[in-house]
Legacy VTK file of the C-alpha trace (Angstrom):
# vtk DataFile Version 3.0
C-alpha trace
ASCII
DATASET POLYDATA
POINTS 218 float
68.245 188.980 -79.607
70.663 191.847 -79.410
74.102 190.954 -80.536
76.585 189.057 -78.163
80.164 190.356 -78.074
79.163 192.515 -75.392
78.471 189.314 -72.925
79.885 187.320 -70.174
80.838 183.802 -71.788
78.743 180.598 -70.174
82.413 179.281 -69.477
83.396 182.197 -67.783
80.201 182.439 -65.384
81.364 178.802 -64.739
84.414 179.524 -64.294
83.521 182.371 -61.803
81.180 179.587 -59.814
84.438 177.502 -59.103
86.587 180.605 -58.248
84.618 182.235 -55.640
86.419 184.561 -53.364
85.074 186.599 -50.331
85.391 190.405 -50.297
87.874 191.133 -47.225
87.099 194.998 -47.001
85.537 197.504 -48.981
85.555 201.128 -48.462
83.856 204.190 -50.104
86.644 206.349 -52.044
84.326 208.867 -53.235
81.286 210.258 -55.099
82.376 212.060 -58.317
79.643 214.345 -60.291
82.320 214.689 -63.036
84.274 212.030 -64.855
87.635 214.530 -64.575
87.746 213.878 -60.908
87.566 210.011 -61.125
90.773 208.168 -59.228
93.266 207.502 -61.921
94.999 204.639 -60.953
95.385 201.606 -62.803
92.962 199.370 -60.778
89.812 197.519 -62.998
86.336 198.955 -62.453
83.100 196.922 -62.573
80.030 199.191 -63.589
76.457 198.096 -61.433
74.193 199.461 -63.005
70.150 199.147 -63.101
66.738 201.485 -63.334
65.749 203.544 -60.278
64.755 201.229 -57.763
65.854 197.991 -59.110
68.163 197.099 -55.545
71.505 198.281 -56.439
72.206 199.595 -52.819
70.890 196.536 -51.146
72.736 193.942 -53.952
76.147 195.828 -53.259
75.671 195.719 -49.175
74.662 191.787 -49.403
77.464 191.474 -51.593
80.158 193.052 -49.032
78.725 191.184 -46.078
79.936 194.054 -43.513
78.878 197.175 -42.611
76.445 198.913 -44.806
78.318 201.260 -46.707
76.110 201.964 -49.801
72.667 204.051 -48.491
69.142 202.516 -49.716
66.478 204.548 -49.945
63.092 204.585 -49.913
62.778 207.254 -52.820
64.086 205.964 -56.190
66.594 208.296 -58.276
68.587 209.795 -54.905
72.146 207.781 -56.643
73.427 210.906 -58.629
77.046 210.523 -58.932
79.402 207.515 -59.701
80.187 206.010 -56.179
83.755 203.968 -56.371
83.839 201.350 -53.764
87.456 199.730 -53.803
87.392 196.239 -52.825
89.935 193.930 -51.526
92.637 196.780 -52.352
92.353 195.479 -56.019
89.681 196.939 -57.781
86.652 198.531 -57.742
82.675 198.035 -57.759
80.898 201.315 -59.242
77.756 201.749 -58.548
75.926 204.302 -61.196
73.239 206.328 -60.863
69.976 204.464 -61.571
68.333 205.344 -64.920
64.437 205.464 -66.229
62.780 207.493 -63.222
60.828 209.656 -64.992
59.652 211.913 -62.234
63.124 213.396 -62.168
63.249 217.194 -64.051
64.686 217.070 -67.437
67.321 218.451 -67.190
69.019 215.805 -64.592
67.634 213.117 -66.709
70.105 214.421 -69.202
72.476 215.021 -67.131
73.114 211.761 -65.689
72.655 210.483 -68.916
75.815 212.355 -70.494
77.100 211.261 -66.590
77.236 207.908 -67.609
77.969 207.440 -71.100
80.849 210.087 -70.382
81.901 206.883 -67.511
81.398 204.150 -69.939
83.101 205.378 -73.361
87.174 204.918 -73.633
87.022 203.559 -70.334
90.430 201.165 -70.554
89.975 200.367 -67.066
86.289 198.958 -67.301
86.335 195.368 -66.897
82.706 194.601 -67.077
79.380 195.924 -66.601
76.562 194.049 -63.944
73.115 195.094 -64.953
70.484 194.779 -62.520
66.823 193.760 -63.847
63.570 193.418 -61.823
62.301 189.880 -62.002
58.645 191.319 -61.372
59.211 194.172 -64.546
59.105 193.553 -68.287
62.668 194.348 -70.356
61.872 198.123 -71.217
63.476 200.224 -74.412
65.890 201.288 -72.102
67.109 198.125 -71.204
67.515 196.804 -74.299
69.127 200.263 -75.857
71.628 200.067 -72.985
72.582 196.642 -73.975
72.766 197.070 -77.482
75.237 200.376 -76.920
77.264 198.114 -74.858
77.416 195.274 -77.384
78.910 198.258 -79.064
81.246 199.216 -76.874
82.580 195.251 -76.441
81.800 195.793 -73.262
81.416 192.369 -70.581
77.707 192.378 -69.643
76.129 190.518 -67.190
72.404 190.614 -66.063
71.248 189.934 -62.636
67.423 189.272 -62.262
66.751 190.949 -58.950
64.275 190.424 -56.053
63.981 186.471 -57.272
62.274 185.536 -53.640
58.979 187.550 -54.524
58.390 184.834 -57.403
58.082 181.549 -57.414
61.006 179.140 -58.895
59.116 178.541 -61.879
58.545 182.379 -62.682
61.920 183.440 -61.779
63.487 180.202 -64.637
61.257 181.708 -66.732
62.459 185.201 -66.342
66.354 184.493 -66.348
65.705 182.344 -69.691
63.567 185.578 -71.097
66.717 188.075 -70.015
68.801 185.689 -71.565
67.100 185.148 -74.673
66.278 188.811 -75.754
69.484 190.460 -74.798
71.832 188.124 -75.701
74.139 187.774 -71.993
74.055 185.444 -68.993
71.842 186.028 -66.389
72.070 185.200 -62.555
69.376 184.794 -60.383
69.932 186.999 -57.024
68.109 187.340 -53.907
69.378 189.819 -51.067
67.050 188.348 -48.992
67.617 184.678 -49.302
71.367 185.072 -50.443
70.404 183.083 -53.755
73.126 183.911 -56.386
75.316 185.929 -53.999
78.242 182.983 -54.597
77.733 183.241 -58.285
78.021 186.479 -58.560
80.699 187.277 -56.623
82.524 184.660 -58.703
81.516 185.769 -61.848
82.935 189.685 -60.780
86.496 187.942 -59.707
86.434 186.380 -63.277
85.940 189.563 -64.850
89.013 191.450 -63.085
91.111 188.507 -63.660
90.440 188.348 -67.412
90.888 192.143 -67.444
94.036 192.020 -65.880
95.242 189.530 -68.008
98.455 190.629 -70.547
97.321 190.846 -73.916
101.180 190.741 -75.065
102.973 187.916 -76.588
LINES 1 219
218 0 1 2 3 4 5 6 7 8 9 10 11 12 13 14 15 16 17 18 19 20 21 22 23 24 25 26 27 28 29 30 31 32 33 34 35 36 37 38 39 40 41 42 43 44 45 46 47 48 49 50 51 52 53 54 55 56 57 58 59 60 61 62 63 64 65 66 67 68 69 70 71 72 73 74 75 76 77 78 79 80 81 82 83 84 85 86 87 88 89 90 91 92 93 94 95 96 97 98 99 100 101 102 103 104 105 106 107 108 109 110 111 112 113 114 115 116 117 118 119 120 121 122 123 124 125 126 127 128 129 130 131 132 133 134 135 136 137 138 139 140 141 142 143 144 145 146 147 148 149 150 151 152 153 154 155 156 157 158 159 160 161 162 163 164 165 166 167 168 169 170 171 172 173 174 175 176 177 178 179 180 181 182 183 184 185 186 187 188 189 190 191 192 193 194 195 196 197 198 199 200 201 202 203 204 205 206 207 208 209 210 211 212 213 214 215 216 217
């Protein structure tokens, strides 16, 4: 089990169940290739992040309920630049490119590599991380390296087991309690088909701004 001060408290995914709040509006600000363009205003970010494929388009759109404003397609790795969705006017969702498709050259492998750890390190404005996992795929290297770097960083992690209506509810129990065991964060159960763990989630995300934007002063 990778170490846990990178994690989402139990009483703070609670909390998020009991605080759930609707997004109102959502709009795309921009798709940066280079950290030095990223908006610099003082407004916490939550990272979504996931391998190629895993449902991060479709997870944000269910998640908005409006108009489809982040593209899904059909051929994994096409996310190659940090897309900042603002939400509610108060902070924003960032949705990174996917990682592990190895049919991509090299060289972009490495580049959206040094893309995202460039994102994720001194961040002060990161409030959290989501991390999208296939309920139907086994925890790979990367996975778990990713979560140990963000243990690391201190970083707020919270998995979301993905496409949870092509197993049964058995299966899927068994998965979250697996993602939860070896990595050491809370997991969520999500469905963008059946809407399971769309409340939960969005609560859980409202927890994290609001504990980010917390004063830390006396």
């Amino acid at each position: 089990m990778i170490g846990t001060t990178a994690t989402l408290s139990r009483e703070s995914y609670l909390m998020g169940r009991s605080q759930f709040s609707k997004i109102s509006s959502c709009r795309l600000v921009g798709s940066f290739f280079d950290c030095r363009q990223l908006p610099r205003d003082h407004r916490a970010q939550i990272a979504v992040a996931g391998r190629s494929n895993v449902g991060k388009s479709t997870l944000l759109n269910v998640l908005i309920g409006g108009p489809k404003v982040a593209r899904v397609s059909g051929t994994p790795g096409k996310t190659r630049s940090l897309n900042f969705f603002l939400i509610n006017d108060h902070f924003y969702l960032v949705d990174l490119p996917g990682y592990g498709y190895a049919k991509a050259p090299r060289e972009v492998r490495k580049q959206l590599k040094q893309l995202i750890e460039d994102y994720l390190t001194g961040n002060d404005r990161l409030a959290g991380m989501v991390l999208l996992l296939d309920c139907r795929r086994d925890l790979t290297d990367e996975d778990m390296q990713l979560v140990a770097w963000l243990a690391d960083q201190a970083l707020p992690t919270l998995a979301v087991v993905t496409k949870t209506d092509k197993l049964n509810r058995d299966k899927v129990g068994r998965k979250v309690r697996e993602v939860q065991s070896r990595l050491g964060v809370t997991a969520i159960a999500f469905s963008a088909t059946t809407g399971v763990g769309k409340k939960e989630l969005l609560g859980s995300i409202m927890t994290l701004v609001s504990q980010h934007n917390e004063p830390t002063g006396v």
